[in-house]
N, CA, C and O of each residue as an XYZ file, in Angstrom:
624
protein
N      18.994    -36.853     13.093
C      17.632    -36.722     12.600
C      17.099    -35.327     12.933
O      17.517    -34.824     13.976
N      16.175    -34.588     12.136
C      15.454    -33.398     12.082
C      14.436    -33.491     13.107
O      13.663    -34.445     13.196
N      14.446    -32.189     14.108
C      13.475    -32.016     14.975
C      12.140    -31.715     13.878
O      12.207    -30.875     12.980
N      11.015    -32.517     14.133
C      10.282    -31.921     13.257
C       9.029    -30.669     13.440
O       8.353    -30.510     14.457
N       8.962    -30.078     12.517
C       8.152    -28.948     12.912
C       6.544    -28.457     12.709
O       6.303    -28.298     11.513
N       5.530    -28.212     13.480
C       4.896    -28.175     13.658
C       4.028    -27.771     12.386
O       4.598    -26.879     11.757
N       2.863    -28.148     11.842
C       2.459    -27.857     11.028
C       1.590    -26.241     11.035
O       1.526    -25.521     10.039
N       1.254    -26.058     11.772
C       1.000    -24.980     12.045
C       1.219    -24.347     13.248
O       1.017    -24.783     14.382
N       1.760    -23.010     12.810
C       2.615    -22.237     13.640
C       1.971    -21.440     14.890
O       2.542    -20.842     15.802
N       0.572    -21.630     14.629
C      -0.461    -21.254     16.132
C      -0.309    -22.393     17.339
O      -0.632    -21.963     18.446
N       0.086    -23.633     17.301
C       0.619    -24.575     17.873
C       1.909    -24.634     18.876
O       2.127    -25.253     19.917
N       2.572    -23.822     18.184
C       3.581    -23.043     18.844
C       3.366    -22.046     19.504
O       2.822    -21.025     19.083
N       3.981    -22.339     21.177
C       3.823    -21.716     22.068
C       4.229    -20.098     22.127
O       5.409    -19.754     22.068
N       3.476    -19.434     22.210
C       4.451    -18.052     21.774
C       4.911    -17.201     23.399
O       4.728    -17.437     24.594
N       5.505    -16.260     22.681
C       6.136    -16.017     24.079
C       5.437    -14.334     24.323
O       5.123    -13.434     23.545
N       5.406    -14.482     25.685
C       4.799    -12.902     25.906
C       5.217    -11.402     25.893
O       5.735    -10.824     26.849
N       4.964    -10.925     24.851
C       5.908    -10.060     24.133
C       5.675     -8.497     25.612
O       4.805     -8.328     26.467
N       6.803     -7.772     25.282
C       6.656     -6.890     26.768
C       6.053     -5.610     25.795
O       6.567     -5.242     24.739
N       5.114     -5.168     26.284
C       4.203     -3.802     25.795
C       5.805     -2.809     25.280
O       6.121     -2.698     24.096
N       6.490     -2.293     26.242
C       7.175     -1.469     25.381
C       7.936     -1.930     24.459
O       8.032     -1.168     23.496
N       8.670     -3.144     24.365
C       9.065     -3.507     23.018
C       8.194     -3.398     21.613
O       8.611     -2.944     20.547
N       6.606     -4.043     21.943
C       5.927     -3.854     20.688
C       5.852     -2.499     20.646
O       5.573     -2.192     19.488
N       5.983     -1.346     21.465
C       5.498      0.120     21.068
C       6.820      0.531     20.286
O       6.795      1.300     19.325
N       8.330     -0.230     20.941
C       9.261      0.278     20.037
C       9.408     -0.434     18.587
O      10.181     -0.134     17.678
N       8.330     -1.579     18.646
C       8.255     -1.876     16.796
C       7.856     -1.093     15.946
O       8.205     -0.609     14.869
N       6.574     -1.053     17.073
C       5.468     -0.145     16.170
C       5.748      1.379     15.433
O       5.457      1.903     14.358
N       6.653      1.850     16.945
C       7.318      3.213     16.150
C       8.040      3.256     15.379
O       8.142      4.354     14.832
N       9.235      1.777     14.728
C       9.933      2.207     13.304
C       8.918      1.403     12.285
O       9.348      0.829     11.285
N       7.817      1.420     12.570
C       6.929      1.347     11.154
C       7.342      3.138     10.174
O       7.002      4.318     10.265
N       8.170      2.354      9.392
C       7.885      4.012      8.786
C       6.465      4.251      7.395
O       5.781      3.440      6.770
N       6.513      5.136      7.396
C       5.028      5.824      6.439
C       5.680      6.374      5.362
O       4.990      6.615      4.371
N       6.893      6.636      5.332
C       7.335      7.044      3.548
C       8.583      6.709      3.632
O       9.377      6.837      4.564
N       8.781      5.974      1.897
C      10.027      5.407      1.738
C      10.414      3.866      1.847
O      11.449      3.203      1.780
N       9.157      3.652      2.035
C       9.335      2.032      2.274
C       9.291      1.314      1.425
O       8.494      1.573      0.523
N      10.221     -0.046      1.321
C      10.504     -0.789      0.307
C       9.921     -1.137     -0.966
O      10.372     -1.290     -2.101
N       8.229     -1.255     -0.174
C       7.416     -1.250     -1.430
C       7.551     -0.156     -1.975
O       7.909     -0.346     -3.137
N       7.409      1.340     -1.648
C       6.865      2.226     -2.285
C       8.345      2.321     -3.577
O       8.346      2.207     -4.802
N       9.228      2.522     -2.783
C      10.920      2.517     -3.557
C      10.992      1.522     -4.525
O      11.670      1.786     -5.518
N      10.214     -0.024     -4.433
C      10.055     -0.611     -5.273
C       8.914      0.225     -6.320
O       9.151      0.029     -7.512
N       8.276      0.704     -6.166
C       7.288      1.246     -7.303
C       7.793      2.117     -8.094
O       7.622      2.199     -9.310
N       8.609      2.978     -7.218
C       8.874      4.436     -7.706
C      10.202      3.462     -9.064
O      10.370      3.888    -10.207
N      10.789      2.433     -8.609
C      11.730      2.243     -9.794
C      11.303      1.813    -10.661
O      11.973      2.077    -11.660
N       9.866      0.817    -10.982
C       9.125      0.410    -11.645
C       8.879      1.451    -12.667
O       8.998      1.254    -13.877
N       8.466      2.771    -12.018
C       7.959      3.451    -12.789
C       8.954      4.475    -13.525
O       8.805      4.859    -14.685
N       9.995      4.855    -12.662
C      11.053      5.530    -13.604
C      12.199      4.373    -14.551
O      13.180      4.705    -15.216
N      11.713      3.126    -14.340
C      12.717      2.391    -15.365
C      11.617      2.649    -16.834
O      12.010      2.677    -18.000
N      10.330      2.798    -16.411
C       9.418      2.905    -17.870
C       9.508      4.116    -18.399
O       8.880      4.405    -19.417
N      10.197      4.863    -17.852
C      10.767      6.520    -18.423
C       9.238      7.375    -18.350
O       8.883      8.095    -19.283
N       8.404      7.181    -17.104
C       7.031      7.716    -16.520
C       7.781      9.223    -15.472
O       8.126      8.628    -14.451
N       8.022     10.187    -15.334
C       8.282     11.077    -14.065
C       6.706     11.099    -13.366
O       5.530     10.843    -13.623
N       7.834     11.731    -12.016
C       6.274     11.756    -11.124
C       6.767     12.490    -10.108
O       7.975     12.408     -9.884
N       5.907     13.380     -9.265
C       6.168     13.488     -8.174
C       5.676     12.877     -6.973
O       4.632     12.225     -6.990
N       6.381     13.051     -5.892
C       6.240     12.552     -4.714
C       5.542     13.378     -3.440
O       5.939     14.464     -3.017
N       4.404     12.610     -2.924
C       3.752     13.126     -1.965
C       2.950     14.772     -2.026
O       2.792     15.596     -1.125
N       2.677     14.797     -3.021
C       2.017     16.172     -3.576
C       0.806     16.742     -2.230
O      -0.397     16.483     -2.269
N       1.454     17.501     -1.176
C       0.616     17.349     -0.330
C      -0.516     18.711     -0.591
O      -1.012     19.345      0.341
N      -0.792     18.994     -2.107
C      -1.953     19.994     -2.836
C      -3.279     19.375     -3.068
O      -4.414     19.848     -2.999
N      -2.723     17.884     -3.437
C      -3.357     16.297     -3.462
C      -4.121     15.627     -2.113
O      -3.587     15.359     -1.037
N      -5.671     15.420     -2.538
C      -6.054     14.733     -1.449
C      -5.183     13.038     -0.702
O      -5.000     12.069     -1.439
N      -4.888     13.031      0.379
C      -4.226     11.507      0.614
C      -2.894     11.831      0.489
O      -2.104     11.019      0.970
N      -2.254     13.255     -0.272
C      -0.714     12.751     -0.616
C      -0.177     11.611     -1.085
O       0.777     10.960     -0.657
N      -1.044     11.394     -2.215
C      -0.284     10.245     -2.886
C       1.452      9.698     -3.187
O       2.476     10.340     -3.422
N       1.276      8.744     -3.095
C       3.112      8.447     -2.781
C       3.501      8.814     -4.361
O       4.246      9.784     -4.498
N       3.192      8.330     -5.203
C       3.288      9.040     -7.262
C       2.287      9.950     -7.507
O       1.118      9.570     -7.450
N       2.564     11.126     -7.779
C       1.826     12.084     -8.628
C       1.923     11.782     -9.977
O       2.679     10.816     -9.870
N       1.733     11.882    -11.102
C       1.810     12.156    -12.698
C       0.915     12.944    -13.089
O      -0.098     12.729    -13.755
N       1.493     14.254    -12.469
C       0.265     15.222    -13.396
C       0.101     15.100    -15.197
O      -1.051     15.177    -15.624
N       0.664     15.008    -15.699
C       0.812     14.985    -17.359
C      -0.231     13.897    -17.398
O      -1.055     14.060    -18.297
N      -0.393     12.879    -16.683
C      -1.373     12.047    -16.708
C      -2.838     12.220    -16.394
O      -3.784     11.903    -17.116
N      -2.870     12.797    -15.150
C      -3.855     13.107    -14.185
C      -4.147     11.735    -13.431
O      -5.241     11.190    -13.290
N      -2.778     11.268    -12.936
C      -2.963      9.812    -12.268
C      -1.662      9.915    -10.780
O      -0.519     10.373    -10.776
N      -2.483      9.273     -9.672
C      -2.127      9.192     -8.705
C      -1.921      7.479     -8.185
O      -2.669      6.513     -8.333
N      -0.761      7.590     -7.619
C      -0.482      5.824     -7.212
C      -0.195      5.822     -5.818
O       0.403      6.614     -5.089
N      -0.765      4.744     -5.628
C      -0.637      4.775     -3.620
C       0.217      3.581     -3.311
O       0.332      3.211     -4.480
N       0.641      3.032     -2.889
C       1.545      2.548     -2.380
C       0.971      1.397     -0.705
O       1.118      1.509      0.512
N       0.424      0.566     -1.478
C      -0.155      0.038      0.291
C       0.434     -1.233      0.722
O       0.845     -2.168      0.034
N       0.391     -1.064      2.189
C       0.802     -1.949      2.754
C      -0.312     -3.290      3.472
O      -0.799     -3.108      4.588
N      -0.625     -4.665      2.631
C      -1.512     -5.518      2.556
C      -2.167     -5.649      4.005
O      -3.397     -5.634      3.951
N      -1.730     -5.751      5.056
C      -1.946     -5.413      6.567
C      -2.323     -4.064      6.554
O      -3.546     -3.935      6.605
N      -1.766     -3.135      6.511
C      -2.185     -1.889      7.393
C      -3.899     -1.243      6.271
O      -4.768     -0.461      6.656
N      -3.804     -1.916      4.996
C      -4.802     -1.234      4.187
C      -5.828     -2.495      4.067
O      -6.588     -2.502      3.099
N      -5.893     -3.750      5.175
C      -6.882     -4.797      4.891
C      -6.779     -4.886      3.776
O      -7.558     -4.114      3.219
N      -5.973     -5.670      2.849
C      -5.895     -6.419      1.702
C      -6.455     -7.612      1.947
O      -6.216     -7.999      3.091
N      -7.002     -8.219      1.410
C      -7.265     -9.649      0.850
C      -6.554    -10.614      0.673
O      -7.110    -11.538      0.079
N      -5.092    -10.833      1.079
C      -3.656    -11.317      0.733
C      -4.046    -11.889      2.149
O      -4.893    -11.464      2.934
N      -3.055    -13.154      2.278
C      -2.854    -13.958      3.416
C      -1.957    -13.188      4.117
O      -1.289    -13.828      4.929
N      -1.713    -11.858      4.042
C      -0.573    -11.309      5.089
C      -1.794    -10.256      5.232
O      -2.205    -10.382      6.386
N      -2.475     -9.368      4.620
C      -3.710     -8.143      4.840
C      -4.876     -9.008      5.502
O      -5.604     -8.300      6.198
N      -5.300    -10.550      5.466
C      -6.385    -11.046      6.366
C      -6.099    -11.173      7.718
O      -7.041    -11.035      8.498
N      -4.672    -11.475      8.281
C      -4.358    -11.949      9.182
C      -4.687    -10.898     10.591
O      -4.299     -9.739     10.446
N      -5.274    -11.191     11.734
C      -5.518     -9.824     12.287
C      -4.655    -10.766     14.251
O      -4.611    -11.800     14.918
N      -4.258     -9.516     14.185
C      -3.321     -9.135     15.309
C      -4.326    -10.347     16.297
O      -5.496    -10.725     16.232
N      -2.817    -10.762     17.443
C      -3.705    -11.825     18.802
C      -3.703    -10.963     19.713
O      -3.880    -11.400     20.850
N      -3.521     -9.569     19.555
C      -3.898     -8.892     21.346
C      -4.324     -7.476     20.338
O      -3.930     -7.050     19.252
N      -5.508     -6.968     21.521
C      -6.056     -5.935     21.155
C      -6.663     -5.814     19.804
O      -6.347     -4.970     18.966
N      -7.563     -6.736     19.673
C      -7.700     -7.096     18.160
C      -9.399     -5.849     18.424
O     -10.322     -6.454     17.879
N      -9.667     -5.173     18.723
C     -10.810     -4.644     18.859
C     -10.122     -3.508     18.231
O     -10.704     -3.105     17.224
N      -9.004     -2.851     18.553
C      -8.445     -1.747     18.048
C      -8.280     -2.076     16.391
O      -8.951     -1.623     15.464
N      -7.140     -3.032     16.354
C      -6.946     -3.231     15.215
C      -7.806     -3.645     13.984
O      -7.414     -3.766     12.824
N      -8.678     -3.780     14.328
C     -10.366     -4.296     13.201
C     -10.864     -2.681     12.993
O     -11.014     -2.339     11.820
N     -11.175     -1.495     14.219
C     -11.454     -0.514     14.024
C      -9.929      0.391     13.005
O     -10.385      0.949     12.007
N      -8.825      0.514     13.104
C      -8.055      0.865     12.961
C      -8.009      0.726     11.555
O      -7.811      1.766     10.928
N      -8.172     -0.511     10.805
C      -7.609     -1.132      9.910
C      -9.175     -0.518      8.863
O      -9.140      0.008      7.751
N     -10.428     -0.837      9.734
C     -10.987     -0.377      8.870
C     -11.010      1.685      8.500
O     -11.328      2.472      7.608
N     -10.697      1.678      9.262
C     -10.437      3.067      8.976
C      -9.910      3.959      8.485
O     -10.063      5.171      8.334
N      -8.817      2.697      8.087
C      -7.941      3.056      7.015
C      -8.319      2.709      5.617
O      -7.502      2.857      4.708
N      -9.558      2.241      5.397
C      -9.981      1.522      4.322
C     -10.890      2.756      4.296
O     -10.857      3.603      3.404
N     -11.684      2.778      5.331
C     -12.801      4.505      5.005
C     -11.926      5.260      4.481
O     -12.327      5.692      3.401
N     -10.855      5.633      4.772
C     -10.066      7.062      4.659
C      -9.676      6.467      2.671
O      -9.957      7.078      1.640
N      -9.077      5.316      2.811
C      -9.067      5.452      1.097
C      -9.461      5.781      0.000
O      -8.989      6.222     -1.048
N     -11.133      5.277      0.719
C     -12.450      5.318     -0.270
C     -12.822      7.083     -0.640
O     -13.088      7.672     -1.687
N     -12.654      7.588      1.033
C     -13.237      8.986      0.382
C     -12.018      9.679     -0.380
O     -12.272     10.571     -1.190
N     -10.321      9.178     -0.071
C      -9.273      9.811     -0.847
C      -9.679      9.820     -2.043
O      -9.804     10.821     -2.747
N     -10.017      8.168     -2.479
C     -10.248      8.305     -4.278
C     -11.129      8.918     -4.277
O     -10.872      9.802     -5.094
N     -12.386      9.138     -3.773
C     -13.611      9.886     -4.279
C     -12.919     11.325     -4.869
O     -13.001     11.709     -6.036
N     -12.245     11.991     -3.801
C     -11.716     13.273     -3.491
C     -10.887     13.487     -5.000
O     -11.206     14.286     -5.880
N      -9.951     12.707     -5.014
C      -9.245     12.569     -6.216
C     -10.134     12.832     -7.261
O     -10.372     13.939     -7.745
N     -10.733     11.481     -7.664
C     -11.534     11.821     -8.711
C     -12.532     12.853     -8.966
O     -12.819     13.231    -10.102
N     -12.951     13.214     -8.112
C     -14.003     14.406     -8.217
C     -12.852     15.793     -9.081
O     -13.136     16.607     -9.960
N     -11.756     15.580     -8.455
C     -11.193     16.421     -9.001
C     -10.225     16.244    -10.509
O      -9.173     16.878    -10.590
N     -10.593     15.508    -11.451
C     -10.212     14.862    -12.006
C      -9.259     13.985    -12.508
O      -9.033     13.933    -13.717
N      -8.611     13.213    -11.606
C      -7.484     12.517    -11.509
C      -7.766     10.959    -10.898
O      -8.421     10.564     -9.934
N      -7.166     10.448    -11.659
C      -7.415      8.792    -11.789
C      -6.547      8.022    -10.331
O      -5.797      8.576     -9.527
N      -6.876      6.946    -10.375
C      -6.551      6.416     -8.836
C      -5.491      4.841     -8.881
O      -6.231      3.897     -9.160
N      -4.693      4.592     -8.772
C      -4.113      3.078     -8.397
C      -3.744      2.751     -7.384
O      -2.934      3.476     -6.805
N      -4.217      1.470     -6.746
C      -3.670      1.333     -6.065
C      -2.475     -0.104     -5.974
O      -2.532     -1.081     -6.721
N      -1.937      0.007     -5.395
C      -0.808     -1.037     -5.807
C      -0.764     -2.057     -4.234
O      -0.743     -1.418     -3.182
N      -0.758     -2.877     -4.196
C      -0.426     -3.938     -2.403
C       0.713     -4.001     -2.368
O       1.253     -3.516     -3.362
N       1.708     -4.617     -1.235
C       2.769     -4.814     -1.382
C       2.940     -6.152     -1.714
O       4.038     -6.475     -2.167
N       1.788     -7.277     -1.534
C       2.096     -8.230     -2.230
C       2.551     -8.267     -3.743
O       3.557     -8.745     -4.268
N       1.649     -7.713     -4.172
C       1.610     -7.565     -5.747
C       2.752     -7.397     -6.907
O       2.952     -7.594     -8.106
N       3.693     -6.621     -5.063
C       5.520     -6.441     -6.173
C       6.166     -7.668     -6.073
O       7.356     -7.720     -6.383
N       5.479     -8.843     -5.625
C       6.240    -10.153     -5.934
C       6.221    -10.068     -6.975
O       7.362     -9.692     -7.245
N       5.538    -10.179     -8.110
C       5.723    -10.214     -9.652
C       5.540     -8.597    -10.155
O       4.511     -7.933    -10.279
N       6.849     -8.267    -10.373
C       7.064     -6.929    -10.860
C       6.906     -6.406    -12.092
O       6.759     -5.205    -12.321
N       6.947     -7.735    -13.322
C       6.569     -7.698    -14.577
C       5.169     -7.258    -14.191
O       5.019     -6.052    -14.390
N       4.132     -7.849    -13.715
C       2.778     -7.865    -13.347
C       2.298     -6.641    -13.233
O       1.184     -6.322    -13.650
N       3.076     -5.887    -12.678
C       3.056     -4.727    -11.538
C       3.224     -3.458    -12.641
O       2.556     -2.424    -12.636
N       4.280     -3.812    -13.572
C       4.490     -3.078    -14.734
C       3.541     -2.704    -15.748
O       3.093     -1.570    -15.915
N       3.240     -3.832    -16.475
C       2.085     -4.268    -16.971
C       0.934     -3.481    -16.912
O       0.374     -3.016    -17.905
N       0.492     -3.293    -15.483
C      -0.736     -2.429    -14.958
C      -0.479     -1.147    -15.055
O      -1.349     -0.338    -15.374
N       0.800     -0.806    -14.777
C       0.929      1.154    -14.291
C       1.230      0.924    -16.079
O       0.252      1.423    -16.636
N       2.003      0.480    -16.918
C       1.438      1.253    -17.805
C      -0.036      1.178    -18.815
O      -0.441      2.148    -19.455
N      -0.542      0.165    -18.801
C      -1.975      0.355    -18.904
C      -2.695      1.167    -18.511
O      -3.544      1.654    -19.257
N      -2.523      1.637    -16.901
C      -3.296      2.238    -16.305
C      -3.026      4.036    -16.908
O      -3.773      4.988    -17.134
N      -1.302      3.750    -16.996
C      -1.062      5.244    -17.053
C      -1.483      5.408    -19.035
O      -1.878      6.516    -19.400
N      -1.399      4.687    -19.722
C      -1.602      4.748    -21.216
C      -3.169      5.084    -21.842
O      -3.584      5.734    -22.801
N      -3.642      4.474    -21.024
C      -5.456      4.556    -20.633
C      -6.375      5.976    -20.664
O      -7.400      6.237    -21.294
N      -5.300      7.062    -19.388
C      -5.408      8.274    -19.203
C      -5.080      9.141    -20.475
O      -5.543     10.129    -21.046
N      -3.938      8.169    -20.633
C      -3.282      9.597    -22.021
C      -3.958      9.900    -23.064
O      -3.976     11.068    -23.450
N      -4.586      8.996    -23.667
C      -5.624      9.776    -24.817
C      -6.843     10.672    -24.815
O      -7.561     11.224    -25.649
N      -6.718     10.527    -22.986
C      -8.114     12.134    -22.753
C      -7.175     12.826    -21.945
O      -6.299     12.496    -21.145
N      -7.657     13.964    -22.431
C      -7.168     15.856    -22.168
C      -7.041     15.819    -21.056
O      -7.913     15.123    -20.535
N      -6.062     16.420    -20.084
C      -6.313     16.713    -18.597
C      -7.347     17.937    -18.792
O      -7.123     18.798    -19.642
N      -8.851     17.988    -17.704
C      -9.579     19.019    -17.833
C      -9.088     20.471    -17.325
O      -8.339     20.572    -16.354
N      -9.480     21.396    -17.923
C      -8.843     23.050    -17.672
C      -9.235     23.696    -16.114
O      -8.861     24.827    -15.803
């Protein structure tokens, strides 16, 4: 017979994780190249879209450039950018004072990126990493988004 398992997983006793192990998680968080973003970037070169990468001339360094467009794509991760997703609500059980400041701050820093962007005339997406569960979906949008741009002029 099946041990059975707890319906919810806060019920379960957790174990006390040692400070330098979480610091050695925390440090292979990497910031470029990550699955999602590699998932986007193929999304977008299977639609025969070029782009560059990390244009750091670009406010934010967007992870897709498309100048021919005047469109920039970001690449976020549902946790680290407070998404709305049952994995971006969920907030850390230790040091959660940091991580509420942290998290929102990364949400300030977005807001004024797009401002920045757009002021300078270039359009904004942003993509979650939930969202590449359905990749048709995901498709769908970048080229809407990018088809949208194309019938006005990039300004001089």
């Amino acid at each position: 017979m099946k041990e059975a398992r707890p319906a919810d997983r806060a019920a379960r006793p957790r174990k006390k994780e040692d400070p330098a192990e979480r610091s050695r998680i925390m440090r292979a968080v990497k910031a470029r190249d990550t699955a999602p973003e590699l998932a986007v970037r193929r999304i977008v070169h299977r639609l025969g879209f070029r782009f560059s990468l990390r244009r750091d001339d670009l406010p934010g360094k967007p992870d897709l450039a498309l100048p021919k467009y005047r469109a920039a794509i970001f690449v976020h991760g549902c946790f680290w950018h407070g998404h709305r997703c049952r994995r971006g609500a969920r907030t850390p059980k230790t040091n959660v004072a940091y991580w509420r400041r942290k998290i929102a701050g990364n949400r300030a820093r977005d807001r004024r990126v797009r401002g920045a962007l757009r002021g300078r005339g270039w359009r904004v997406l942003a993509i979650h990493e939930c969202q590449l569960k359905n990749a048709g979906a995901v498709a769908r949008r970048i080229v809407k988004f990018l088809k949208r741009g194309a019938a006005a002029p990039a300004p001089q």
